[in-house]
C-alpha positions, 0 to 999 in steps of 0.5 A: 617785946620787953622794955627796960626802965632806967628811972635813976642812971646816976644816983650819986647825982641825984642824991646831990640835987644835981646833974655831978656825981659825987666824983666831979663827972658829968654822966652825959659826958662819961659814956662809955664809962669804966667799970673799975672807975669812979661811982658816974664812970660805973654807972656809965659803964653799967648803962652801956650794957643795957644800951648795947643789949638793946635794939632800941634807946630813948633817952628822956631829959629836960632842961634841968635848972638852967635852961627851959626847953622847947618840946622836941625829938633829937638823933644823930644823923648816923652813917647808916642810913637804915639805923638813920631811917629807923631814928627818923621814924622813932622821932616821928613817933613821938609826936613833940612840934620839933624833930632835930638831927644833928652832928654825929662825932660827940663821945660821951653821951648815951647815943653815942654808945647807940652809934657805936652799937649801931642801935636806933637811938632818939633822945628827947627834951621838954622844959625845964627849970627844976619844977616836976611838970605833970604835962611833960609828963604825960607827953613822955608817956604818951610819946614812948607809947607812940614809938612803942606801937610804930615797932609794933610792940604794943596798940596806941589806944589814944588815937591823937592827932599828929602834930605838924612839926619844924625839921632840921637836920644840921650836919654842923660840927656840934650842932647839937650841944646846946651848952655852946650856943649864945654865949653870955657876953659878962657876968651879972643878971640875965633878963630874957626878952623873949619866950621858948617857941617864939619865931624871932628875926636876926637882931632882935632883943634876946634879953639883958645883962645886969651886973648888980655889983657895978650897975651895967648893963648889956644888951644881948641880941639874936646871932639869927632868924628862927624859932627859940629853941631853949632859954636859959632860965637861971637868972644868975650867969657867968660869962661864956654860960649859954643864954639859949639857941635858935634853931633855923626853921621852916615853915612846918613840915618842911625840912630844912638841911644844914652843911650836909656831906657829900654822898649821904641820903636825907630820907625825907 
């Protein structure tokens, strides 16, 4: 088979250090784009067609500046359970300790061109904080080389061990925007008391806000029980700006269900 590389979707962003074009656009907001539009609507626009001539899509990403992420392989939970089955199975592949499939209505992003085409598409997330990591990666290589050879397209000569992996699958209106989870309370200096893959319980001390300006300080505390799934590491926060999210895991390996509809398959 051929595989297309993709190393730069939005140059205009990352000319600017940052995840905006020169127009203002989010591109992970911007799919399915706009050929005739601004630089992000043409660059989405431009992907689209490569999505859509695909028969397969991973999509890499880390935590960008703000946030460090724990390893993990996402999908959405697609209405077809064959392309949902051929997700799940890509996401098995490539091997990070969480496998997470959640709402299937976002527009905007890369999977949901993917949706829509009805082409297997997983994204994946891995850290964060700005810094070039040779761990992740290796792990994204060693990853794509593992769906590579489930579809039978190349041999995974590594030979590594499967990892033992926490899986959800959360059919919850947004489950999966992690922009809208644990909103700061006010604006100032965030503390974190707590680390990306640690189980933490309902209650527990997230961390604290500091305004600099006036001296206070507030208390942020975990809205539930289970694993850190990402922590914001962007010290300065403004309210409403996300502090992290907790995904409600299981013991591994067991699969945990969230709000699912009536008549669909789980697989697993």
């Amino acid at each position: 088979g051929e595989v297309m590389i993709i190393p730069v979707a939005n140059t205009s962003a990352y000319i600017q250090g940052s995840r905006y074009g020169a127009d203002g656009l989010d591109l992970a907001r911007t799919f399915p784009g706009n050929s005739s539009g601004s630089v992000t609507q043409q660059y989405a626009a431009s992907v689209s067609e490569m999505i859509r001539a695909a028969d397969y899509l991973i999509d890499m990403h880390t935590g960008g500046r703000l946030y460090d992420i724990y390893p993990l392989a996402g999908y959405i939970l697609h209405d077809s359970p064959e392309v949902l089955e051929k997700q799940r199975k890509m996401a098995e592949a490539f091997n990070l300790p969480v496998i997470w499939g959640t709402d299937n209505k976002p527009v905007g992003r890369t999977l949901s061109v993917a949706r829509d085409a009805g082409v297997p598409a997983i994204y994946v997330e891995y850290g964060g904080g700005g810094e070039a990591n040779a761990t992740i990666i290796q792990a994204y290589i060693r990853g794509c080389i593992r769906v590579l050879a489930s579809l039978n397209m190349t041999t995974d000569n590594n030979n590594a061990a499967s990892l033992k992996k926490y899986r959800v699958e959360d059919y919850s209106p947004d489950s999966g925007h992690l922009q809208s989870k644990l909103p700061a309370p006010k604006n100032g200096i965030f503390m974190p008391a707590v680390r990306v893959g640690e189980k933490i319980s309902k209650g527990q001390l997230w961390g604290t806000i500091t305004d600099p300006l006036n001296g206070t300080t507030r208390e942020v505390r975990a809205e539930a029980e289970g694993l850190v799934l990402f922590l914001r590491v962007c010290a300065k926060v403004n309210t409403g700006d996300s502090l992290g999210g907790i995904l409600p895991v299981a013991e591994q390996e067991k699969l945990v269900i969230i709000h699912p509809p009536e008549k669909v398959s789980h697989g697993k």
